[in-house]
VOMARNU-848897 format. One record per residue: residue in one letter; x, y, z of N, C-alpha, C in turn. Coordinates in steps of 0.2 Angstrom, whole numbers, padded with zeros to 4 digits, always signed. Layout:
N
aXYZXYZXYZ ...
//
This chain:
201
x-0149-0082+0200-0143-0083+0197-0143-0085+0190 x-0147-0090+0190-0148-0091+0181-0151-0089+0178 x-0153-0081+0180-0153-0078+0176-0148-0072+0170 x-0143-0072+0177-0139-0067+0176-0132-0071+0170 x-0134-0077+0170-0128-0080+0164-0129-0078+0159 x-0136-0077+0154-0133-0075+0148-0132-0069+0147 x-0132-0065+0153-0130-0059+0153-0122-0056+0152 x-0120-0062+0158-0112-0063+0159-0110-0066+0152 x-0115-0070+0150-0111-0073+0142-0110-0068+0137 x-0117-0064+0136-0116-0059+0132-0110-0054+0131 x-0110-0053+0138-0103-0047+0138-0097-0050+0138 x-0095-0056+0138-0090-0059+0134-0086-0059+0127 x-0094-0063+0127-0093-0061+0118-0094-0055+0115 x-0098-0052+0120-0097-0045+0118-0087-0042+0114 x-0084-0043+0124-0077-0043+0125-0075-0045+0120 x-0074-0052+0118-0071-0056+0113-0070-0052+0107 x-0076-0048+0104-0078-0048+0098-0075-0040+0097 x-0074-0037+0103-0072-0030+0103-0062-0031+0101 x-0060-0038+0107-0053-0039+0105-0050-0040+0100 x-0056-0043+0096-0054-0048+0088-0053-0041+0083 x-0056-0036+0085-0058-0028+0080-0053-0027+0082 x-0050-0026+0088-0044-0022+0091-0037-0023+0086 x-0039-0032+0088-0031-0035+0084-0031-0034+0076 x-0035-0034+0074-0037-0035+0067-0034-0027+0063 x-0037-0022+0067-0037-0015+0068-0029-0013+0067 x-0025-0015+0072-0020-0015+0075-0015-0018+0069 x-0017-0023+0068-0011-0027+0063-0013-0022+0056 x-0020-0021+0055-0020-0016+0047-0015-0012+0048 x-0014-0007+0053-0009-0002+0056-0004-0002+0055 x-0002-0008+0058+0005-0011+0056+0007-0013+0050 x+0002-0016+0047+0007-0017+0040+0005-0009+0037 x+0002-0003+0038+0001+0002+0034+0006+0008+0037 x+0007+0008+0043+0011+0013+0044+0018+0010+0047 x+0017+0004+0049+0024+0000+0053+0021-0003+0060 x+0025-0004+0064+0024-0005+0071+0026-0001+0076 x+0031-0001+0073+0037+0005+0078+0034+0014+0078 x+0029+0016+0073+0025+0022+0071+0017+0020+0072 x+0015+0017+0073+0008+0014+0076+0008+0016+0083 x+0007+0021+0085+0005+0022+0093-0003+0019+0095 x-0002+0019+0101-0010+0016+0106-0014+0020+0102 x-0014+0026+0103-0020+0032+0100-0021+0032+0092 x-0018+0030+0089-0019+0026+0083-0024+0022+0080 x-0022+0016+0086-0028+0011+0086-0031+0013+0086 x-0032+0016+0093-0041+0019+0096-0045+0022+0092 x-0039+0027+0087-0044+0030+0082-0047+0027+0078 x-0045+0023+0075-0045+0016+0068-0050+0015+0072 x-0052+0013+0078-0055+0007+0079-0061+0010+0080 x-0061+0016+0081-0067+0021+0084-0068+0017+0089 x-0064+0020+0095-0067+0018+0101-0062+0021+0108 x-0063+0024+0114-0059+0029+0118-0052+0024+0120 x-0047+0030+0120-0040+0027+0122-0041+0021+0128 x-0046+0025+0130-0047+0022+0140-0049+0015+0137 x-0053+0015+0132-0056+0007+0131-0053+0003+0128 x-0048+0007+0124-0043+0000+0122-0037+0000+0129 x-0036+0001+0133-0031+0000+0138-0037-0004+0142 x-0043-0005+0141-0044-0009+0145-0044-0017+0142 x-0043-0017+0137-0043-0022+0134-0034-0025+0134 x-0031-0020+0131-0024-0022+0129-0020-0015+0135 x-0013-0016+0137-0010-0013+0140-0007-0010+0134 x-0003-0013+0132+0001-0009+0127+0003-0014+0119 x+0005-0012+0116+0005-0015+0111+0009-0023+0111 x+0012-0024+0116+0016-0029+0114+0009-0034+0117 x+0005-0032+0122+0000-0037+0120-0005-0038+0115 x-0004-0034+0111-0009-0032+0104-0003-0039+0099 x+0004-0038+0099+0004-0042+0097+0006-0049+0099 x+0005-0050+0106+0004-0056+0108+0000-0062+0107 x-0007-0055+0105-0015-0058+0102-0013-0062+0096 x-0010-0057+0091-0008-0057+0086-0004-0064+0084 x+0001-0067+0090+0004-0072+0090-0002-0078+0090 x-0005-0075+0096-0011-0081+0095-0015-0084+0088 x-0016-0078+0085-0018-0078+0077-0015-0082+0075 x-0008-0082+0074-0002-0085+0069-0006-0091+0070 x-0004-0093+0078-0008-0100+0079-0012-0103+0077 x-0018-0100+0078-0025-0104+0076-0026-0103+0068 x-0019-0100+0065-0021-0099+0057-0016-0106+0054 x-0012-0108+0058-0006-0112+0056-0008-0120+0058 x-0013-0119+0063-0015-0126+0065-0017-0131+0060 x-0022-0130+0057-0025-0134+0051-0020-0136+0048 x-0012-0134+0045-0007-0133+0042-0001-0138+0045 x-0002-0139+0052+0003-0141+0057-0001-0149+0057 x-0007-0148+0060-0012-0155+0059-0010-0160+0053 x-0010-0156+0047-0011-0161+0041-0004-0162+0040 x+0002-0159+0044+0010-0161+0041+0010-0166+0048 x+0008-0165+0051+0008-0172+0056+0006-0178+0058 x+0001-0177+0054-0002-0184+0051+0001-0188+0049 x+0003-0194+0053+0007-0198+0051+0005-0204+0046 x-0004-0202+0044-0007-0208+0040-0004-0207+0032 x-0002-0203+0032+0001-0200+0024+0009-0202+0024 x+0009-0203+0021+0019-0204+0020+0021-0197+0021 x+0029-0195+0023+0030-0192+0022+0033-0186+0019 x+0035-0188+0014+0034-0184+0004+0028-0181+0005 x+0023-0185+0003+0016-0181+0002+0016-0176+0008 x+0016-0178+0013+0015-0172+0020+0017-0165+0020 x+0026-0168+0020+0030-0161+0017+0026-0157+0012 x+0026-0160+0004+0025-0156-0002+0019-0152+0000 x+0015-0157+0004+0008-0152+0005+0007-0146+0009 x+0011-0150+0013+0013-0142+0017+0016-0135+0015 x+0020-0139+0012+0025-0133+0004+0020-0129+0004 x+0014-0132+0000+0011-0127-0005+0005-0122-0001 x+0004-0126+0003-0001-0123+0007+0004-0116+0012 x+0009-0119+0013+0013-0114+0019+0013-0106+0013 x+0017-0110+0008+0019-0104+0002+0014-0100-0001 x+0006-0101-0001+0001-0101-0001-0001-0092+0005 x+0001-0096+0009+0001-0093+0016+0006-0085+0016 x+0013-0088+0014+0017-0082+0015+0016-0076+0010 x+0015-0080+0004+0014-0076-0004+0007-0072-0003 x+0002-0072+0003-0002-0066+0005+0002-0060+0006 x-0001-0056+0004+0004-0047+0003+0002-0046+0012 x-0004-0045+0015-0006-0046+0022+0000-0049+0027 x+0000-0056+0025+0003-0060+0030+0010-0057+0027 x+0013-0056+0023+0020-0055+0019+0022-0048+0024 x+0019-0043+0022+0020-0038+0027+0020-0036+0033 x+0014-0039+0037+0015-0041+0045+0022-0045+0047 x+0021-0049+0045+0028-0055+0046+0033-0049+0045 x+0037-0046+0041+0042-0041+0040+0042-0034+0046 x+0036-0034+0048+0036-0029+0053+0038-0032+0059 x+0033-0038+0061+0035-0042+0067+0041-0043+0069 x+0045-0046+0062+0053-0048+0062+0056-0043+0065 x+0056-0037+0061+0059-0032+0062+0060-0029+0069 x+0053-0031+0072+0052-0026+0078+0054-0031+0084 x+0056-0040+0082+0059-0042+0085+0065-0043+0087 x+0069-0038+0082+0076-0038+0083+0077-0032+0086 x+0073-0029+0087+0073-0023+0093+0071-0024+0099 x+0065-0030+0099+0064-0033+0106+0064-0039+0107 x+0069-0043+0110+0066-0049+0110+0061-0054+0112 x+0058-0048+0118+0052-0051+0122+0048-0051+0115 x+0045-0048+0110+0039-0048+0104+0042-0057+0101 x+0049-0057+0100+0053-0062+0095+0050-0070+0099 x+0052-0068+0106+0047-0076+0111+0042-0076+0110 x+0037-0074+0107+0028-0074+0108+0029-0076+0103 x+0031-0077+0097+0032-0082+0092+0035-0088+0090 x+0040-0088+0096+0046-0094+0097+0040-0101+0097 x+0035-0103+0100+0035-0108+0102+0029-0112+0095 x+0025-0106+0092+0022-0109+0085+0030-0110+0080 x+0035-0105+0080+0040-0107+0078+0045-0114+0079 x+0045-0116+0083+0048-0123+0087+0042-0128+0085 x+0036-0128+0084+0032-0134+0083+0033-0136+0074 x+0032-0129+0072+0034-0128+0063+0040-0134+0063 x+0047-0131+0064+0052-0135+0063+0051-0142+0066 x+0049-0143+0071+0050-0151+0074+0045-0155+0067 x+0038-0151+0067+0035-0155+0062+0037-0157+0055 x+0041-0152+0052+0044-0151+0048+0052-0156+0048 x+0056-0157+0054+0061-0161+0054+0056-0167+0054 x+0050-0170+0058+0048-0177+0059+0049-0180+0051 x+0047-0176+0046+0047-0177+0038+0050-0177+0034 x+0058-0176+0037+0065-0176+0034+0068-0184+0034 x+0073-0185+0031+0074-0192+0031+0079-0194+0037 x+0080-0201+0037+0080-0203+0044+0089-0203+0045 x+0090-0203+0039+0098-0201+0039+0100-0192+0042 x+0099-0190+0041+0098-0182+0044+0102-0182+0049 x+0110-0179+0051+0112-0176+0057+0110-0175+0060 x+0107-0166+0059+0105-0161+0060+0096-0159+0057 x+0092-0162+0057+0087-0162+0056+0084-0155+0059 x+0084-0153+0065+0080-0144+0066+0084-0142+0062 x+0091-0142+0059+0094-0136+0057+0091-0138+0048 x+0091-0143+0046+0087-0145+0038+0082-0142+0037 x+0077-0142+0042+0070-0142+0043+0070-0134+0043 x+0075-0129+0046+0075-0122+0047+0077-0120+0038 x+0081-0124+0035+0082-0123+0027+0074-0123+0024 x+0072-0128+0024+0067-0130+0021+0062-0124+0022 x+0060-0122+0028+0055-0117+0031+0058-0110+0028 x+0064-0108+0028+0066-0104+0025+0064-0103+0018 x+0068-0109+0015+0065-0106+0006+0059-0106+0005 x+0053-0111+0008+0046-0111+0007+0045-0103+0008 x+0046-0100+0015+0044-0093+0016+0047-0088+0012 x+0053-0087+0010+0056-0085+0006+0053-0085-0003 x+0052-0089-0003+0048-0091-0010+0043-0090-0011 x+0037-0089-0004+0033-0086-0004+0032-0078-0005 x+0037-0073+0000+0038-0070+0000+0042-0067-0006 x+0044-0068-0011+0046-0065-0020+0040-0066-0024 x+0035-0071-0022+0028-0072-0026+0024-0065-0025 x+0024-0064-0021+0019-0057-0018+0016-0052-0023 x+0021-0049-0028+0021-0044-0032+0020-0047-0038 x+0018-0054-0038+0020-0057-0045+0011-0060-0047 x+0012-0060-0053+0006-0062-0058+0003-0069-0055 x-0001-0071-0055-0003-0078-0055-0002-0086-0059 x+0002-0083-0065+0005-0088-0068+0012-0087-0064 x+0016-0083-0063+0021-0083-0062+0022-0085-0052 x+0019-0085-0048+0017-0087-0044+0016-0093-0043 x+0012-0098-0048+0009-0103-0048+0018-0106-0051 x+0021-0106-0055+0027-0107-0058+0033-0110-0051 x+0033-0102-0049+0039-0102-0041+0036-0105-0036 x+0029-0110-0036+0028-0113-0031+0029-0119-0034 x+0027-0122-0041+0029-0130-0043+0039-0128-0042 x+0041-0121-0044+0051-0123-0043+0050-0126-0037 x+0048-0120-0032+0051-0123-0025+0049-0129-0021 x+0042-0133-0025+0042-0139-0020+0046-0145-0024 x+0048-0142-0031+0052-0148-0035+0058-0148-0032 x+0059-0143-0029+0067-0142-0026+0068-0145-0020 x+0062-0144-0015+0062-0147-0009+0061-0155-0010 x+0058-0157-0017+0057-0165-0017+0066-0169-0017 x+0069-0164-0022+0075-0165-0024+0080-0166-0018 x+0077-0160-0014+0085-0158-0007+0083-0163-0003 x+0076-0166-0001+0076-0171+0001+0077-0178+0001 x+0076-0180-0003+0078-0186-0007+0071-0190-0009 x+0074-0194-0012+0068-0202-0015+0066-0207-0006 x+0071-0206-0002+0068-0211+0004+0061-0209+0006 x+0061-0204+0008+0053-0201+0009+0045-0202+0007 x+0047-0204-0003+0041-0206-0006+0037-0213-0003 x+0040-0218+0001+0042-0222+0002+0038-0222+0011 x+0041-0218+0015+0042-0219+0020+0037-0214+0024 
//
């Protein structure tokens, strides 16, 4: 028996290692030709490897972007961590998140994928849920660091996340001084929309 485990371990990672190519593959796809134009036999090709093989990994594309979703995940975490840290005030938390978030969107990679996602979440909404729940922790984390006066804090928090992604997504095209510029406007924006209580608190 203990012999046959790193054999079983092997082939895991094997497994693992073929899925991460798959997804990776999959998403080039999609930001190069779209989502909705990326068929299974697309990938397969891209990936070099037979149709049959990628159906035993993924059934169909919604679970390719499932994977995909999980990505989002483990790429946002570090990001979610350090805006929840409640040892920082929360000024410093937000801004920093600002920049790192806008950091994030203003990749041409993440800026395209996100567009196709969107897109093909308003044709389906089963794709648009596999995103909901890293979206849901965004804003909570994101109202935790609004001021305590806030009616409507998830709906403040959805503005804030909005410009940041949106600010980041106009930098895309743009030079490195001129990116560097629209990231100091928009977190001097968000210092302002939110007040002076937060430096404090």
């Amino acid at each position: 028996m203990a012999e046959t485990r790193p054999q079983s371990t092997s082939r895991l990672e094997k497994s693992a290692k073929r899925r991460q190519m798959i997804v990776e593959t999959a998403a080039g796809l999609f930001i190069e030709k779209g989502f909705h134009q990326t068929g299974m036999r697309d990938i397969a090709g891209k990936a070099g490897i037979s149709l049959s093989n990628l159906y035993n990994h993924f059934k169909g594309k919604n679970e390719i972007i499932a994977a995909i979703s999980e990505l989002e995940t483990v790429e946002l975490d570090p990001l979610l961590r350090r805006l929840e840290d409640t040892s920082k005030n929360r000024m410093e938390r937000l801004l920093q998140f600002g920049a790192e978030y806008f950091d994030l969107c203003s990749s041409p990679a993440h800026a395209a994928l996100s567009a196709e996602i969107v897109a093909e979440a308003f044709r389906n909404p089963e794709i648009g849920g596999l995103f909901e729940q890293t979206r849901a922790r965004l804003v909570q984390a994101v109202a935790n660091c609004l001021p305590t006066f806030e009616e409507n804090p998830a709906t403040s928090a959805e503005l804030v996340l909005g410009l940041i992604e949106r600010s980041g997504q106009n930098a895309v095209s743009r030079d490195v001084s001129t990116r560097k510029q629209l990231r100091q406007s928009m977190l001097a924006f968000v210092e302002r929309a939110v007040g002076t209580e937060l430096k404090h608190g």
